[in-house]
Backbone as numpy.savetxt, mean C-alpha at the origin, in Angstrom:
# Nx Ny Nz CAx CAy CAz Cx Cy Cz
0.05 -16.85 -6.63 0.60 -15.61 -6.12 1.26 -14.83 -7.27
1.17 -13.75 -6.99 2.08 -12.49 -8.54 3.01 -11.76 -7.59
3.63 -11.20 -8.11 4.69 -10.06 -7.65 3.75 -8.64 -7.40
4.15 -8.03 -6.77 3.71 -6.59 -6.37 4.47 -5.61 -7.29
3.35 -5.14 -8.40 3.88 -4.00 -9.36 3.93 -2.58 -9.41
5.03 -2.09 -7.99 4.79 -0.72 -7.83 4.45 -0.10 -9.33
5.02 0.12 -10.20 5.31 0.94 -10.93 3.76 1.20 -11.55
2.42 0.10 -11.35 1.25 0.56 -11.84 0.39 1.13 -11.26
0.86 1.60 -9.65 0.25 2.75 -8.89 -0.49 3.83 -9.73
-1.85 3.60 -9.32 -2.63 5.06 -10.26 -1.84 6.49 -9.95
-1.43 7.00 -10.45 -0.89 8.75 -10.64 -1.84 9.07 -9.20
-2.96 9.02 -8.92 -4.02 9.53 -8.16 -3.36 9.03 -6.70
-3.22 7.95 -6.70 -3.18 6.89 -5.33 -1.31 7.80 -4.86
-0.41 7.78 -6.07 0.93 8.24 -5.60 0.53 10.01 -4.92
-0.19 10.38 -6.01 -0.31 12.20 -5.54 -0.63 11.98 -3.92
-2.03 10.85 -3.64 -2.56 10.52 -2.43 -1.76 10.71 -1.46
-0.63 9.85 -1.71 0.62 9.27 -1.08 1.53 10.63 -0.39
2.08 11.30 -1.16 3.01 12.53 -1.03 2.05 13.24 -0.37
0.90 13.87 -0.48 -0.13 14.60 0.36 0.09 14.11 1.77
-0.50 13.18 1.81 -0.16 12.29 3.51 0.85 12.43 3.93
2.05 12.23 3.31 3.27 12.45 3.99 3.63 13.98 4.63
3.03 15.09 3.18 2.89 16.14 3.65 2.17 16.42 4.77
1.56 16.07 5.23 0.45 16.56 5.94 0.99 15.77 6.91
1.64 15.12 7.51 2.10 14.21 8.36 1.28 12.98 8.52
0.26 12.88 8.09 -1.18 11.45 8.15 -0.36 10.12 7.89
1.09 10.29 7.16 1.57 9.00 7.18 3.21 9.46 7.96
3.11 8.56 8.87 4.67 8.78 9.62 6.01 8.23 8.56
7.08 8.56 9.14 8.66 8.51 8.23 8.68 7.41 8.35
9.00 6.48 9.75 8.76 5.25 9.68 8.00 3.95 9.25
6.88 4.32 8.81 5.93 3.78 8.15 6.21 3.92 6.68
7.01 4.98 6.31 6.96 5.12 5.06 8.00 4.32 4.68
9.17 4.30 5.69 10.25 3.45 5.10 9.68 2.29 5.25
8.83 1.75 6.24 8.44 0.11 5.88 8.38 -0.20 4.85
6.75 0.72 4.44 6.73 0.44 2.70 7.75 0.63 1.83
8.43 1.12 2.16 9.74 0.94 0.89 10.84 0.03 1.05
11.27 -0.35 2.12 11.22 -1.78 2.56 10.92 -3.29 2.02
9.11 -2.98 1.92 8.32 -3.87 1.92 8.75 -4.12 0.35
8.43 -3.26 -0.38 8.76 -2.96 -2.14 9.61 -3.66 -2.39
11.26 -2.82 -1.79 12.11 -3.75 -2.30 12.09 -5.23 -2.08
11.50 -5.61 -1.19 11.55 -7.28 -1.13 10.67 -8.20 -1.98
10.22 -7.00 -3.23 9.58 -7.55 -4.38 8.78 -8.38 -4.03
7.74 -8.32 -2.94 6.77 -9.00 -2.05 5.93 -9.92 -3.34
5.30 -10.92 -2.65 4.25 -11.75 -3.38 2.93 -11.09 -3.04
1.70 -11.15 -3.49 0.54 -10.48 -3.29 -0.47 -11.40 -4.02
-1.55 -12.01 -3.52 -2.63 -12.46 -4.15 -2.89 -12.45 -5.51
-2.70 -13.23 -6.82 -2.65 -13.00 -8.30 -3.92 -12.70 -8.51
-5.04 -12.21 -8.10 -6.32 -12.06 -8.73 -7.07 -11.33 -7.43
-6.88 -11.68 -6.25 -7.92 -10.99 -5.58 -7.38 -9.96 -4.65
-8.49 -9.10 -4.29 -8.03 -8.19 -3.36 -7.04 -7.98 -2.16
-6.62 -7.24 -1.48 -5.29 -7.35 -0.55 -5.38 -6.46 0.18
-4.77 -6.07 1.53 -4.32 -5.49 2.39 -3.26 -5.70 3.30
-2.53 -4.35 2.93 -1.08 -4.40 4.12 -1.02 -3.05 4.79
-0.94 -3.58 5.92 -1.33 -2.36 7.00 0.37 -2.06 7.58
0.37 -0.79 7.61 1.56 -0.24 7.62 1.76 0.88 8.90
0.57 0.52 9.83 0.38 1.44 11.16 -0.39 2.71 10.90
0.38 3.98 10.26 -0.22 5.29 9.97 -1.14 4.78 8.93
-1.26 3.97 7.75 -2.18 4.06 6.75 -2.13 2.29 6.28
-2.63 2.27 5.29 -2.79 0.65 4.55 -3.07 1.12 3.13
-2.40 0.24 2.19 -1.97 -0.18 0.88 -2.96 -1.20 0.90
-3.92 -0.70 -0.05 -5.04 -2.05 -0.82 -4.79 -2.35 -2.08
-5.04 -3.54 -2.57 -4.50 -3.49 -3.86 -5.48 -5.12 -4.52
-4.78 -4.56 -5.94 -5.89 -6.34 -6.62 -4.92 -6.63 -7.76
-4.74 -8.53 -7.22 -3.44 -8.78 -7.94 -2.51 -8.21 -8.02
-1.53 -8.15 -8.79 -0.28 -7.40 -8.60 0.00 -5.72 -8.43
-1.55 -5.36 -9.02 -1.45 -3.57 -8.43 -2.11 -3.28 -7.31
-1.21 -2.30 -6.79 -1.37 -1.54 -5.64 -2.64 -0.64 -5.83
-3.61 0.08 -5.52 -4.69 0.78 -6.16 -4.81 1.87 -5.02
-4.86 1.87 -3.98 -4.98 3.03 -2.98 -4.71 2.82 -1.93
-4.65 3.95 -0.94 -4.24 4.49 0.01 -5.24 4.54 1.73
-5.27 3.88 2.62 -6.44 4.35 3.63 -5.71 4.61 4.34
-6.17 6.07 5.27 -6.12 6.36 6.56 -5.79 5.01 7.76
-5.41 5.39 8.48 -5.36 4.32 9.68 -6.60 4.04 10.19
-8.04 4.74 10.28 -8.96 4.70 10.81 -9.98 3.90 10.00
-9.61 4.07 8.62 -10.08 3.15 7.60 -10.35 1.98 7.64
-11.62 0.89 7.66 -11.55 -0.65 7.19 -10.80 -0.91 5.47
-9.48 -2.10 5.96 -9.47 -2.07 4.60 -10.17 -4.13 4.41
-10.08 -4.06 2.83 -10.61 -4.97 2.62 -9.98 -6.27 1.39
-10.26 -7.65 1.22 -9.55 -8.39 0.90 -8.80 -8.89 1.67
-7.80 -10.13 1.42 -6.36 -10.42 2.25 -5.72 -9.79 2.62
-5.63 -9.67 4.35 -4.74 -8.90 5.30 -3.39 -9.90 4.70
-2.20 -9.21 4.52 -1.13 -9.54 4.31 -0.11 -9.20 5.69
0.57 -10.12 5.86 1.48 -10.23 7.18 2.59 -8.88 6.73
């Protein structure tokens, strides 16, 4: 297992991020999960793919980076994370 490295979020995936919120596609509550989730400096799969579903959208990621953003309607893929 690795640590979850917000800080190597692609520039692309964060712009992603703030858009959605704008646009309402990701709810307030959902957003505080994920920030939530962050601070608890979560563990995440050290090498393979991931998913944490957050209601309005899901955080995919590989090994310790986070990589993008899906819609709620989205399949995501790799380890569903609790």
């Amino acid at each position: 297992m690795a640590r979850l490295n917000w800080k190597s979020l692609p520039k692309s995936a964060r712009e992603h991020l703030y858009d959605a919120v704008r646009t309402r596609e990701i709810s307030t509550d959902d957003l505080l999960r994920l920030q939530k989730w962050i601070d608890l400096d979560p563990e995440v799969p050290a090498s393979e793919d991931w998913c944490k579903d957050f209601g309005s959208f899901k955080l995919v990621g590989t090994g310790s980076r986070p990589t993008t953003f899906l819609r709620r309607d989205q399949p995501c893929w790799g380890i569903r994370l609790p």
